[in-house]
Biopython code that builds the backbone (N, CA, C, O; Angstrom):
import numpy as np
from Bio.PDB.StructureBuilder import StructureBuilder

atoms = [
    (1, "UNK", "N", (21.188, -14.794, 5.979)),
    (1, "UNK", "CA", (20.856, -13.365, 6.088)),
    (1, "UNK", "C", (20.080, -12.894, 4.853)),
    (1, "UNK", "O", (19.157, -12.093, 5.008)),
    (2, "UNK", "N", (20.475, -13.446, 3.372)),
    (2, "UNK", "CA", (19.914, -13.221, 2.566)),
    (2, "UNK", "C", (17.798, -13.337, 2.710)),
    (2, "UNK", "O", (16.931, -12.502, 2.451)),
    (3, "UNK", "N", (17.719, -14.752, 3.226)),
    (3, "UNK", "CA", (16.274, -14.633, 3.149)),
    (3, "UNK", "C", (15.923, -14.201, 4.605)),
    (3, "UNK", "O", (14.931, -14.759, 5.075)),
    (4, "UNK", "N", (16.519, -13.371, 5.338)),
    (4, "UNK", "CA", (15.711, -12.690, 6.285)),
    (4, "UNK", "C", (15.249, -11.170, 5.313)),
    (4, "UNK", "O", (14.236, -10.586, 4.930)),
    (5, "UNK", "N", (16.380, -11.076, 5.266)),
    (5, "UNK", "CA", (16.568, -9.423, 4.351)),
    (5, "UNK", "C", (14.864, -9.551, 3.546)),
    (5, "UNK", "O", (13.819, -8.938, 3.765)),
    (6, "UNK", "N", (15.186, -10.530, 2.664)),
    (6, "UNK", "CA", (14.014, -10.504, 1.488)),
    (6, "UNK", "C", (12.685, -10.375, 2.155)),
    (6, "UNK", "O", (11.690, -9.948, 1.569)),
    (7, "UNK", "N", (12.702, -10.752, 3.376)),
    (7, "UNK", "CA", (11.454, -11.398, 3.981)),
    (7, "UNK", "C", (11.210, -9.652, 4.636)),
    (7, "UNK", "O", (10.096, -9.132, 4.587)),
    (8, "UNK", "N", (12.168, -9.076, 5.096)),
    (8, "UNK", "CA", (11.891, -8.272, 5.248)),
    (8, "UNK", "C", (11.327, -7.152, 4.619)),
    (8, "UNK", "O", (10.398, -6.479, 5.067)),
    (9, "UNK", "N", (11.886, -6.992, 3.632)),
    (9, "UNK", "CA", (12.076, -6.145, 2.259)),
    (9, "UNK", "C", (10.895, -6.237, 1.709)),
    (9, "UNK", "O", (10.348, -5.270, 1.177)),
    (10, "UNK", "N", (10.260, -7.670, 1.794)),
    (10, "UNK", "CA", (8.570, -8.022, 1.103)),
    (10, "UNK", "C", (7.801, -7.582, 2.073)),
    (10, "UNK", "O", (6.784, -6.980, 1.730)),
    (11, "UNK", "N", (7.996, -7.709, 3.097)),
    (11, "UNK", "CA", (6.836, -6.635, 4.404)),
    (11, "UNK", "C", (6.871, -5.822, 3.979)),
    (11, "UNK", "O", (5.902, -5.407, 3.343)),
    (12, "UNK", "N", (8.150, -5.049, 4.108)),
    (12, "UNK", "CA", (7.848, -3.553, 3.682)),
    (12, "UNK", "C", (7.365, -3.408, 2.787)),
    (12, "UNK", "O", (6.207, -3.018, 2.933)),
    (13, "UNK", "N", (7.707, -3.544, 1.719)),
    (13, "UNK", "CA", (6.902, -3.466, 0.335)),
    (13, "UNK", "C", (5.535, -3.702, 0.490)),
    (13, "UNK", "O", (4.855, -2.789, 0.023)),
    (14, "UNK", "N", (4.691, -4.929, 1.156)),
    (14, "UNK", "CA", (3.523, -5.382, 1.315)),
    (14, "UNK", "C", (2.986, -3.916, 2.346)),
    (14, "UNK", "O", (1.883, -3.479, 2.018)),
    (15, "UNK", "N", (3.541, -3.334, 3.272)),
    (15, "UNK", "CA", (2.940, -2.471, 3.996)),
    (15, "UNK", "C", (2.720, -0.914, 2.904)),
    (15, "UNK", "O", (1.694, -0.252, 2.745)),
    (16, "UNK", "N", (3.676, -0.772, 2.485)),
    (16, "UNK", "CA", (3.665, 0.493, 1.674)),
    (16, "UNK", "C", (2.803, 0.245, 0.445)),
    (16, "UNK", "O", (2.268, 1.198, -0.123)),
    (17, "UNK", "N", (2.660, -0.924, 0.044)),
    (17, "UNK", "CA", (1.422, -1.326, -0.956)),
    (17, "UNK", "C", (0.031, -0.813, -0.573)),
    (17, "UNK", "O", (-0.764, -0.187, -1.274)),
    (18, "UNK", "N", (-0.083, -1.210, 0.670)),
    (18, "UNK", "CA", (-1.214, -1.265, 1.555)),
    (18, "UNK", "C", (-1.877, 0.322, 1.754)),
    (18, "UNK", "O", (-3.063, 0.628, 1.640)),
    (19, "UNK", "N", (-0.894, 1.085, 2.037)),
    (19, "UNK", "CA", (-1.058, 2.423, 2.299)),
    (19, "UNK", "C", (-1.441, 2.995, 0.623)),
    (19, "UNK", "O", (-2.317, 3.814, 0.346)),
    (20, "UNK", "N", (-0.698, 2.441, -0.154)),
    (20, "UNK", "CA", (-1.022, 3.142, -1.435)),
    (20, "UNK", "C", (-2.161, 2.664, -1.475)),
    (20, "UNK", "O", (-2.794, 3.712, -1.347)),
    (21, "UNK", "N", (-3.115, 1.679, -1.575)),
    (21, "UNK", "CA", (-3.841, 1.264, -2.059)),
    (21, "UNK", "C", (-5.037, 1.754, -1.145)),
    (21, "UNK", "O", (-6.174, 1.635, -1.602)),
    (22, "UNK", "N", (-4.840, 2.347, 0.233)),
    (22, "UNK", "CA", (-5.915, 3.064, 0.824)),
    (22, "UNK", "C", (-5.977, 4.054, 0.501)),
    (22, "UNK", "O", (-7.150, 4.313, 0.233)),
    (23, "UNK", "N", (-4.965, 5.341, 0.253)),
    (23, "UNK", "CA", (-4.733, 6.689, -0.305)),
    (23, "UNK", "C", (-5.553, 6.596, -1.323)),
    (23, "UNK", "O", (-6.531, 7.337, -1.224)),
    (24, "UNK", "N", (-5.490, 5.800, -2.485)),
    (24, "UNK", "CA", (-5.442, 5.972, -3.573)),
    (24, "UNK", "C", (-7.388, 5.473, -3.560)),
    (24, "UNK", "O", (-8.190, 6.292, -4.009)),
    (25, "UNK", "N", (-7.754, 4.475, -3.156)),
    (25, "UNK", "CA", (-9.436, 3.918, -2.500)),
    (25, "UNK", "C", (-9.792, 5.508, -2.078)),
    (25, "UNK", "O", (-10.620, 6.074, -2.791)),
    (26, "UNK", "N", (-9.244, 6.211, -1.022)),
    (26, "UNK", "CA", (-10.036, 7.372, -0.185)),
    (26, "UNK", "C", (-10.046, 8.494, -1.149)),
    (26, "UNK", "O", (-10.755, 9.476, -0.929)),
    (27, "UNK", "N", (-9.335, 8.413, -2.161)),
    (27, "UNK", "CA", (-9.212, 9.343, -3.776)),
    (27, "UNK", "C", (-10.361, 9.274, -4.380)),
    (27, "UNK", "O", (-11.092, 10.259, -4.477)),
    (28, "UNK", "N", (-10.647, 8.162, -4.837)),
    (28, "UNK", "CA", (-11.326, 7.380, -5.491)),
    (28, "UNK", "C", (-13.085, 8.006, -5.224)),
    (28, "UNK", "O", (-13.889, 8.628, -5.919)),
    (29, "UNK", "N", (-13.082, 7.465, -3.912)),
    (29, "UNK", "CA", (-14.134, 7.480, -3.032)),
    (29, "UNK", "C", (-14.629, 9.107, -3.347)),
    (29, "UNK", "O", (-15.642, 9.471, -3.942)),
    (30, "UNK", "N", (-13.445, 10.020, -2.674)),
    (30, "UNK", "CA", (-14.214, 11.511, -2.291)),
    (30, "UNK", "C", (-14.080, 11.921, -4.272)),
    (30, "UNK", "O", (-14.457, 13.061, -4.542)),
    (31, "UNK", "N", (-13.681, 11.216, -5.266)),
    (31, "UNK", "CA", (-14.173, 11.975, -6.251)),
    (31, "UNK", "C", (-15.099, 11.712, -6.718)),
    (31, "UNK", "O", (-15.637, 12.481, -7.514)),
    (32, "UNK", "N", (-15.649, 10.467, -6.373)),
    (32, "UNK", "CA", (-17.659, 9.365, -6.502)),
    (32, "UNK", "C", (-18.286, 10.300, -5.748)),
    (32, "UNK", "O", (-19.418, 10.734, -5.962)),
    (33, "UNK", "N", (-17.567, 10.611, -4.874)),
    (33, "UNK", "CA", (-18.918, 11.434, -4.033)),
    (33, "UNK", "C", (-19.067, 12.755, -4.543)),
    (33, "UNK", "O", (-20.188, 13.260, -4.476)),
    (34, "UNK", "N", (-17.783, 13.633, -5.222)),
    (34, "UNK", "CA", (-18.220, 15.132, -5.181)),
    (34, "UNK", "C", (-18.542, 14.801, -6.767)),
    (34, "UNK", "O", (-18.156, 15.681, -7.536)),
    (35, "UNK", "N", (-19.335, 13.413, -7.500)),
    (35, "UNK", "CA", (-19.909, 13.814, -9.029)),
    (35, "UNK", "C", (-21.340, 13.888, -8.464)),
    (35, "UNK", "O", (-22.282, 14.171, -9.204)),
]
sb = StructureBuilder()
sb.init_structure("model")
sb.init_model(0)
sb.init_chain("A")
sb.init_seg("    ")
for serial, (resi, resn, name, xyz) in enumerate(atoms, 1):
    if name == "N":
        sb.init_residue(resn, " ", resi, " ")
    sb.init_atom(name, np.array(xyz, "f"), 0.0, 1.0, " ", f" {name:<3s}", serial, name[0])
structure = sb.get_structure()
């Protein structure tokens, strides 16, 4: 059970990475564009 958990636990983590790292790109982006 232990390495399902982990395996799980690292998706999630890997998905919520993912989202930060687009939020944070589409940030990025619209403040390149409004210089």
């Amino acid at each position: 059970y232990r390495d399902f958990d982990g395996r799980f636990w690292l998706i999630d983590v890997d998905s919520h990475s993912q989202i930060w790292l687009k939020n944070t790109y589409s940030r990025t982006t619209i403040k390149m564009l409004q210089r």
